[in-house]
VOPAGU-2260 file (C-alpha; in pm, 1 decimal, decimal comma):
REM VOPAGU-2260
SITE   aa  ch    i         X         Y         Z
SITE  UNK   A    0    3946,9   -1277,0   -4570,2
SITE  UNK   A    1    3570,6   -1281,1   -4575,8
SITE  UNK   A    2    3591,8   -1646,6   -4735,1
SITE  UNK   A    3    3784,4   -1728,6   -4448,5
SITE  UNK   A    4    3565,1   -1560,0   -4206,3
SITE  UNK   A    5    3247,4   -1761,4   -4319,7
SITE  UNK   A    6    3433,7   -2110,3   -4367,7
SITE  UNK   A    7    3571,0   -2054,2   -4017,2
SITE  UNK   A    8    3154,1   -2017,8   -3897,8
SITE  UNK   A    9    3082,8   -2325,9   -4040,0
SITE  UNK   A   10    3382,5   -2517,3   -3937,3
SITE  UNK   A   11    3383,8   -2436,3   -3556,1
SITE  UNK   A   12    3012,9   -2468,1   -3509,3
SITE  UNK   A   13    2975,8   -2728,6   -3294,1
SITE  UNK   A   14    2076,7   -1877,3   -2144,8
SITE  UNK   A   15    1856,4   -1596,7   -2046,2
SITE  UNK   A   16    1712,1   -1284,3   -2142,4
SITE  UNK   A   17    1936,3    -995,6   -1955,2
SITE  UNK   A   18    2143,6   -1229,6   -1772,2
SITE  UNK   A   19    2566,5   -1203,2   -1704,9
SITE  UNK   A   20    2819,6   -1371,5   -1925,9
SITE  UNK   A   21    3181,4   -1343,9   -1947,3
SITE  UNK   A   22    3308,2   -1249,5   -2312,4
SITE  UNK   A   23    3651,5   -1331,9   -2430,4
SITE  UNK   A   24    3787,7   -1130,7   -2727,7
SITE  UNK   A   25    3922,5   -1337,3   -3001,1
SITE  UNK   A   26    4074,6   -1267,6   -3344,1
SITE  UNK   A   27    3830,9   -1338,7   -3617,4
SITE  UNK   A   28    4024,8   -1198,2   -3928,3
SITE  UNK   A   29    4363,2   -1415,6   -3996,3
SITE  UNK   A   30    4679,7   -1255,2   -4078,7
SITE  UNK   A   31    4815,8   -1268,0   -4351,4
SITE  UNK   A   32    5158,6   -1419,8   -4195,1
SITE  UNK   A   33    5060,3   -1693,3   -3981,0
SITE  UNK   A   34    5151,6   -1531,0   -3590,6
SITE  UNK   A   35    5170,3   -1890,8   -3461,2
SITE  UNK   A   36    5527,6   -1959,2   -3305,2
SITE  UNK   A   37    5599,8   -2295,5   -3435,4
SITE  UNK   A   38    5887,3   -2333,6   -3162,6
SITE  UNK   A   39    5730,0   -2235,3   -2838,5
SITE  UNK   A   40    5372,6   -2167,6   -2918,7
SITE  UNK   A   41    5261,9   -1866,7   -2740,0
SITE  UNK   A   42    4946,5   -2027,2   -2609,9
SITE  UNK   A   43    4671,6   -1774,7   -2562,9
SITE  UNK   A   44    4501,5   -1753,3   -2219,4
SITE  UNK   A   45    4704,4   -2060,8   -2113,3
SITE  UNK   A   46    5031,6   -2206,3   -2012,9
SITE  UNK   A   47    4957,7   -2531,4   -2153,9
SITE  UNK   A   48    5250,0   -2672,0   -2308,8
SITE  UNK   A   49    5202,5   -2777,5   -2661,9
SITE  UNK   A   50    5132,5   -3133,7   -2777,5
SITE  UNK   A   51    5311,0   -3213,3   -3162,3
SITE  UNK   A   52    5143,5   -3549,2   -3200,9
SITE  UNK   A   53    4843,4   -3742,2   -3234,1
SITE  UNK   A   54    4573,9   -3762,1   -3545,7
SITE  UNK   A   55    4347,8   -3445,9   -3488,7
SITE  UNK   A   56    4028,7   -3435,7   -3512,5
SITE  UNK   A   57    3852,9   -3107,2   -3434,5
SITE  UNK   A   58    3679,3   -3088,2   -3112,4
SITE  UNK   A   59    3351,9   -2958,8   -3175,9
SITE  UNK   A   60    3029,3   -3188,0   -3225,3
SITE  UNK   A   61    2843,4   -3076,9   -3435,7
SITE  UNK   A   62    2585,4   -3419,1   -3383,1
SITE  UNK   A   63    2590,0   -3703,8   -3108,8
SITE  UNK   A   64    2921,3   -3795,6   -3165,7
SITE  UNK   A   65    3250,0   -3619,6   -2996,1
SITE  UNK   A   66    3422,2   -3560,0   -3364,9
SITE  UNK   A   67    3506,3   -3295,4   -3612,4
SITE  UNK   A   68    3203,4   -3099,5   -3785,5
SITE  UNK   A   69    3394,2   -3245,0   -4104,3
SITE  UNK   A   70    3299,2   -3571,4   -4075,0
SITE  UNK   A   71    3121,0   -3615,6   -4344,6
SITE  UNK   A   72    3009,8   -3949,4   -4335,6
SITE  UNK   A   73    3164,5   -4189,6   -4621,6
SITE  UNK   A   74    3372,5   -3893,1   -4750,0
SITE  UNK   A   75    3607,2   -3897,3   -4428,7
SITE  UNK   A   76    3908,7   -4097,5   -4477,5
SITE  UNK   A   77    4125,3   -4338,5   -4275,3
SITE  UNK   A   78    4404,2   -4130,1   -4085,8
SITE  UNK   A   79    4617,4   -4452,8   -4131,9
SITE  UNK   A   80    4555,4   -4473,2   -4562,3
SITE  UNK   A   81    4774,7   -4274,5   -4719,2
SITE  UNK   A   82    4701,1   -4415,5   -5050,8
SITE  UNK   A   83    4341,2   -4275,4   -4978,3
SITE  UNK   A   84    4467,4   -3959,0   -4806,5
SITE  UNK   A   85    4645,8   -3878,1   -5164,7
SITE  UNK   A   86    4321,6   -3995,4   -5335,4
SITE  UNK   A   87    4086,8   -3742,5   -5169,8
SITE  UNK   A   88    4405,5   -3447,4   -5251,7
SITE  UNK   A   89    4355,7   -3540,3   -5598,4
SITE  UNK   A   90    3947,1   -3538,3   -5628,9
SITE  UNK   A   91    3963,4   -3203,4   -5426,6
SITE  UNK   A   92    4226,7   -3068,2   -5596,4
SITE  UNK   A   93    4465,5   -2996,6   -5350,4
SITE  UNK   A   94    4804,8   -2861,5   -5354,7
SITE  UNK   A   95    4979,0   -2966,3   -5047,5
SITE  UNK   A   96    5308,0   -2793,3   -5117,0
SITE  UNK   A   97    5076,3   -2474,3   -5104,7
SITE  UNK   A   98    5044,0   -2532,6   -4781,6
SITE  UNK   A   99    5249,8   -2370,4   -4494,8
SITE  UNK   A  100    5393,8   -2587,6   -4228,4
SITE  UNK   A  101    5149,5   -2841,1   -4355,2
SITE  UNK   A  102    5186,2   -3100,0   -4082,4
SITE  UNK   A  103    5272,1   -2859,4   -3782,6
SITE  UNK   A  104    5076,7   -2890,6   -3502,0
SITE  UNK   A  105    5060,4   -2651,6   -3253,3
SITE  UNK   A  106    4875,7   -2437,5   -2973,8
SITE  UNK   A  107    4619,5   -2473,8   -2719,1
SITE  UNK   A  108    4453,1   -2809,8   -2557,2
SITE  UNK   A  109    4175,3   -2852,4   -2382,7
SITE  UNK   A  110    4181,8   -3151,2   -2088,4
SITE  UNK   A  111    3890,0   -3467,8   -2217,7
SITE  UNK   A  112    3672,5   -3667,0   -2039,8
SITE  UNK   A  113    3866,4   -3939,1   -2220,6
SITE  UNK   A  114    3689,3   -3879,5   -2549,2
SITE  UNK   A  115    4000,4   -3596,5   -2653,6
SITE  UNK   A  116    4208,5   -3642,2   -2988,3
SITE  UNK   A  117    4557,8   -3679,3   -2817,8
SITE  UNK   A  118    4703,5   -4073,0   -2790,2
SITE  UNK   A  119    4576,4   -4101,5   -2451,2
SITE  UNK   A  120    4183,6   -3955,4   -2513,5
SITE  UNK   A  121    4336,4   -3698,2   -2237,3
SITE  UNK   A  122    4343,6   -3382,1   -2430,2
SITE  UNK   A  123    4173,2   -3250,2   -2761,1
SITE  UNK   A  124    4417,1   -3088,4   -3008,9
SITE  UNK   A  125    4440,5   -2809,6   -3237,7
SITE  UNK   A  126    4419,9   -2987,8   -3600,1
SITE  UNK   A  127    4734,3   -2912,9   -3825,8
SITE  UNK   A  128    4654,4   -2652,8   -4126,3
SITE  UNK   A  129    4677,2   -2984,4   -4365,3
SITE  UNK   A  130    4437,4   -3174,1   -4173,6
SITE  UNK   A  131    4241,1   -2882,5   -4153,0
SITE  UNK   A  132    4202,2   -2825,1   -4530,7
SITE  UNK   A  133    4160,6   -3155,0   -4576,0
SITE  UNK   A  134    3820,9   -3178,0   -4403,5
SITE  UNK   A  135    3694,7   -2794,6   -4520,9
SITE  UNK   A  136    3790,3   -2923,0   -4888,7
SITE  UNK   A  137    3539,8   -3238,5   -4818,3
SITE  UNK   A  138    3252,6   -3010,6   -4682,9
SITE  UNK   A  139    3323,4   -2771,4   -4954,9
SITE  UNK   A  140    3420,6   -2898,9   -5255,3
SITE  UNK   A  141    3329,5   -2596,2   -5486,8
SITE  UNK   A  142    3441,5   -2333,4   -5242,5
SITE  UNK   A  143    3676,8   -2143,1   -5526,4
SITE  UNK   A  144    3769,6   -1887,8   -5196,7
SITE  UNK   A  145    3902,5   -2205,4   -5030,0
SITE  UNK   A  146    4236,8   -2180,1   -5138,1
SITE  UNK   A  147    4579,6   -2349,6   -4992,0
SITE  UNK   A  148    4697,2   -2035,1   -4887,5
SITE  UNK   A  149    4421,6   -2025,4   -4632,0
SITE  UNK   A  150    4484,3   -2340,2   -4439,5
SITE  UNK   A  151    4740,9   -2214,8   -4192,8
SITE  UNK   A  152    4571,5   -1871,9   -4127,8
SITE  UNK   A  153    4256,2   -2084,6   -4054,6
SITE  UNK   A  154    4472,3   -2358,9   -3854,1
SITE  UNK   A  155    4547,6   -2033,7   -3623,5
SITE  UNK   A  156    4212,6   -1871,7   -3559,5
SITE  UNK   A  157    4076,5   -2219,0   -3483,8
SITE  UNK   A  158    4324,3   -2229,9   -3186,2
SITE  UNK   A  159    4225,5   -1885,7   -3108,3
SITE  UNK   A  160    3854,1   -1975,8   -3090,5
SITE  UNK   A  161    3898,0   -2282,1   -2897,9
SITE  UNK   A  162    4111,2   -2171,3   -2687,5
SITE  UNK   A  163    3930,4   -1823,0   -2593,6
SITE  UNK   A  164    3602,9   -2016,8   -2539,7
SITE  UNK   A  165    3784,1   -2253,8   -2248,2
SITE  UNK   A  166    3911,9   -1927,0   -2127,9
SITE  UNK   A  167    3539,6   -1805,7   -2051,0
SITE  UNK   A  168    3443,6   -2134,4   -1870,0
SITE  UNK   A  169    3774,3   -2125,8   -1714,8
SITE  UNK   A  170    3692,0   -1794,4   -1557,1
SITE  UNK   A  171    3344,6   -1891,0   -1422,4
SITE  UNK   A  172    3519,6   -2265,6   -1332,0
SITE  UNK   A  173    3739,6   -2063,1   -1095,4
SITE  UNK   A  174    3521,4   -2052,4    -799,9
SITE  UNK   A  175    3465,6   -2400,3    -776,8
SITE  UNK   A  176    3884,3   -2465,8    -803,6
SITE  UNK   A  177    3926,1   -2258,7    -515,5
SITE  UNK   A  178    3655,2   -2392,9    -279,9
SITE  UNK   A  179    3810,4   -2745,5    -340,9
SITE  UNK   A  180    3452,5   -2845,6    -545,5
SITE  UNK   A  181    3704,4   -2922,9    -825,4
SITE  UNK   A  182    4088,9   -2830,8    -726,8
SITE  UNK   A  183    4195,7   -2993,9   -1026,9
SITE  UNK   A  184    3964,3   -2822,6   -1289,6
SITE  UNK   A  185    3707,8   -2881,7   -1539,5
SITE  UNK   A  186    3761,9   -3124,3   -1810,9
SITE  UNK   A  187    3567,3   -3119,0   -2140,5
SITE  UNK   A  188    3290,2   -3380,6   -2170,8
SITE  UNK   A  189    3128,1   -3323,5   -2547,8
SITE  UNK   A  190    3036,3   -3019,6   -2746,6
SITE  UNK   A  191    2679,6   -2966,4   -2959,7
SITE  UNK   A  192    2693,2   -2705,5   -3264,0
SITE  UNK   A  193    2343,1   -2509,0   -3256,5
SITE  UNK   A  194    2427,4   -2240,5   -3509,9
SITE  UNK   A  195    2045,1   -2254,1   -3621,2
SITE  UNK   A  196    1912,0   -2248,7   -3273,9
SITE  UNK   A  197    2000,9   -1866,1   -3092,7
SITE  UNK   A  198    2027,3   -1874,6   -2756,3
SITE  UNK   A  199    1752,3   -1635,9   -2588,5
SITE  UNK   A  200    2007,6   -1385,6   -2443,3
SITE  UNK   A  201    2098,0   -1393,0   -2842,7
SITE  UNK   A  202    1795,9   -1334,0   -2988,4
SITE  UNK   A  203    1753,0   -1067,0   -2706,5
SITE  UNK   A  204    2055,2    -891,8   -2830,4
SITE  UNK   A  205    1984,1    -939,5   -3182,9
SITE  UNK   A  206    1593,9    -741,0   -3142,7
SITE  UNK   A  207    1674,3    -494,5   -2916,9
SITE  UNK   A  208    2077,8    -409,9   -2954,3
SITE  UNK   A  209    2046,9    -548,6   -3337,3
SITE  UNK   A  210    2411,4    -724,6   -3240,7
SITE  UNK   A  211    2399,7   -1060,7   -3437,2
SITE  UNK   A  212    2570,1   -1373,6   -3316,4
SITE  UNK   A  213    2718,8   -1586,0   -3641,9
SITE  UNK   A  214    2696,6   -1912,6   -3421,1
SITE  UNK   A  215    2664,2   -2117,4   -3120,6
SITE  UNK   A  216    2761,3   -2380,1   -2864,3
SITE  UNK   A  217    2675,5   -2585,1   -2604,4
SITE  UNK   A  218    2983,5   -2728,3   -2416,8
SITE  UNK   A  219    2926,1   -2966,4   -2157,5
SITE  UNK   A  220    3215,8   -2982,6   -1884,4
SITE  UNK   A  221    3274,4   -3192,3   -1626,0
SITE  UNK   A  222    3339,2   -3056,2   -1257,8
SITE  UNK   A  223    3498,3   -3360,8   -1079,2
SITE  UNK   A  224    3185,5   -3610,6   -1169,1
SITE  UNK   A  225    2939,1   -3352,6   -1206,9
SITE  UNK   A  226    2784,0   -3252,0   -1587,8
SITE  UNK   A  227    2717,5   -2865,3   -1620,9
SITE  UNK   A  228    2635,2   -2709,5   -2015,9
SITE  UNK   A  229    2764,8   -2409,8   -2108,7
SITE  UNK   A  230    2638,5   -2155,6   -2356,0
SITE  UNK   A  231    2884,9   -1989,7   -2606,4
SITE  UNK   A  232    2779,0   -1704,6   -2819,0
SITE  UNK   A  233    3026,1   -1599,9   -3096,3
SITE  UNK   A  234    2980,3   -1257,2   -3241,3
SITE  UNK   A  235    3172,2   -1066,8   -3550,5
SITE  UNK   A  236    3318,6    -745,0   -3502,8
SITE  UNK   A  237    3144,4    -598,7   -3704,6
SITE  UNK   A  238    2788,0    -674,8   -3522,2
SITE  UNK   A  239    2901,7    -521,1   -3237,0
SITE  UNK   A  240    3021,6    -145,8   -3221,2
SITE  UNK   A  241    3168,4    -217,1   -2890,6
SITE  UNK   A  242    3431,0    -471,2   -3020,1
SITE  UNK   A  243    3780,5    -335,3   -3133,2
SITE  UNK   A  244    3845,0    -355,2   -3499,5
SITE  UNK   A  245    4037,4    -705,3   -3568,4
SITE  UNK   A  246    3807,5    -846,3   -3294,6
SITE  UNK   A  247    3544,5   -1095,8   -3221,9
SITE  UNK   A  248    3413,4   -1215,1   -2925,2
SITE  UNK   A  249    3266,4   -1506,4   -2738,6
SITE  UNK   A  250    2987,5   -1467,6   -2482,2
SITE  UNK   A  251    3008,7   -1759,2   -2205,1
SITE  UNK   A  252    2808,5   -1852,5   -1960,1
SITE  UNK   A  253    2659,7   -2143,6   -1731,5
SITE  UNK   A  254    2315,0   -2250,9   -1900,3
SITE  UNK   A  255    2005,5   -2151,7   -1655,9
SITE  UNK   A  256    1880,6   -2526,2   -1632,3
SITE  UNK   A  257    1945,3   -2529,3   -1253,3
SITE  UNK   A  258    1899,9   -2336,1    -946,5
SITE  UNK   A  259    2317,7   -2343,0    -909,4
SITE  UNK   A  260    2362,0   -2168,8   -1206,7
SITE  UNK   A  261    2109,6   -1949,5   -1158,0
SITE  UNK   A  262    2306,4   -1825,5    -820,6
SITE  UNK   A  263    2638,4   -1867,3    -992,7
SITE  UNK   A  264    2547,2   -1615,2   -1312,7
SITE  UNK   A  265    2374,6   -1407,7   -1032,1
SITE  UNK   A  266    2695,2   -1347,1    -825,3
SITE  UNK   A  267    2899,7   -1305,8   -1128,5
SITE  UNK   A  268    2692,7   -1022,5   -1248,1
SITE  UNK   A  269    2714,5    -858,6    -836,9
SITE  UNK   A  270    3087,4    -927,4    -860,2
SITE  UNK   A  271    3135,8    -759,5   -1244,0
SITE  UNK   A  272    2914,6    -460,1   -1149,6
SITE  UNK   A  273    3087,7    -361,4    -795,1
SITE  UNK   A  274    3442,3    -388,4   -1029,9
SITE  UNK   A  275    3257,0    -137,9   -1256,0
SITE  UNK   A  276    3313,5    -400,4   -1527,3
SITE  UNK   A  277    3008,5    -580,0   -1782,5
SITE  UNK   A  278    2784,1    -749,8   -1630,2
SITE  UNK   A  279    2500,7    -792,0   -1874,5
């Protein structure tokens, strides 16, 4: 699955030296049956219930607009053209009946600003495997790895990489849910892919630890009217001798561009170390 390993880098690609971050284990090899329950949708790290509608479009920007990394400028086709929709299987070469559970959409959200890929803007949406494919096929035309049979697998771990990165913001979000700063939660604002810029605390890693990140993020939330960027590390397995086999992980934390996040990444790092957990 190495083909599917690097496509998924390039797909989902939308900090200090030393300093704490929570990291979220994800899966970054897909099985070979598709683990997704198409009926009730075990959800990881949420109880979100599952939305089965609306045109996807992936959530991570990967320039100034809030839209799939797939957009590929005059390539992208109308949602609402079929006729087009067949034209662009054909030029790509596309099997659709290779696909399993094409048009099933399921797993984690993520609550929008407004900006989301649900009816309402409310929510962004985990793209079906077709729609998917459709938009790896357009980016990579002359990927022979690419296959059909990849779409689903790939449909999966982009849930699982979504949804474990709003897991780490969800854990350092927690505070400010409790104190009644924001009782009803972060919402996602817009994403920026920076897989050619390494965050410091990367670069620190990668020179001294020689642990590699294979991309990053910035996600910007908002707390109840207030903008705060996060920085999201994702790491391979097999960078990292600490990470199970079968596992990646994600390294979030609050970006040091103000004194509040400063204090907030200092008492996480107080808080992880007297629970004798990471704090680095």
């Amino acid at each position: 699955m190495q083909a599917a390993r690097r496509v998924m880098a390039t797909m989902v690609r939308t900090a200090a030296v030393g300093a704490v971050a929570t990291t979220t284990a994800f899966a970054s090899e897909a099985p070979a049956v598709c683990p997704v329950n198409h009926t009730a949708a075990a959800v990881v790290a949420s109880e979100t219930p599952v939305v089965t509608s609306a045109p996807a479009v992936c959530p991570v920007n990967h320039g100034k607009a809030p839209k799939c990394p797939a957009n590929h400028g005059d390539r992208m086709v109308n949602p609402n053209d079929a006729n087009k929709y067949l034209e662009l299987d054909a030029n790509h070469g596309i099997d659709v009946s290779k696909i399993e559970n094409a048009n099933v959409r399921s797993g984690f959200i993520v609550p929008s600003t407004g900006r989301g890929n649900s009816d309402d803007g409310a929510h962004w949406l985990n793209p079906t495997p077709l729609e998917l494919y459709r938009s790896l096929k357009a980016k990579h035309p002359n990927d022979e790895d690419l296959t059909e049979e990849l779409a689903e697998p790939l449909s999966f771990n982009h849930d699982i990489v979504v949804s474990s990165s709003w897991a780490g913001i969800l854990e350092w979000e927690d505070k400010y849910i409790k104190n009644g700063t924001c009782p009803q939660g972060p919402r996602l604002a817009g994403f920026a892919g920076k897989q050619t810029t390494q965050s410091p605390k990367a670069r620190f890693y990668s020179s001294v630890f020689g642990v590699t990140s294979y991309d990053r993020h910035d996600w910007i939330i908002d707390r109840c009217g207030k903008e705060v960027r996060y920085v999201l590390d994702y790491y391979d397995p097999g960078n990292d001798p600490s990470i199970e086999d079968g596992l990646g992980t994600v390294d979030v934390r609050p970006a040091l561009d103000s004194f509040e996040a400063a204090s907030d990444r200092i008492s996480f790092a107080v808080d992880q170390y007297k629970k004798g957990e990471r704090w680095w």
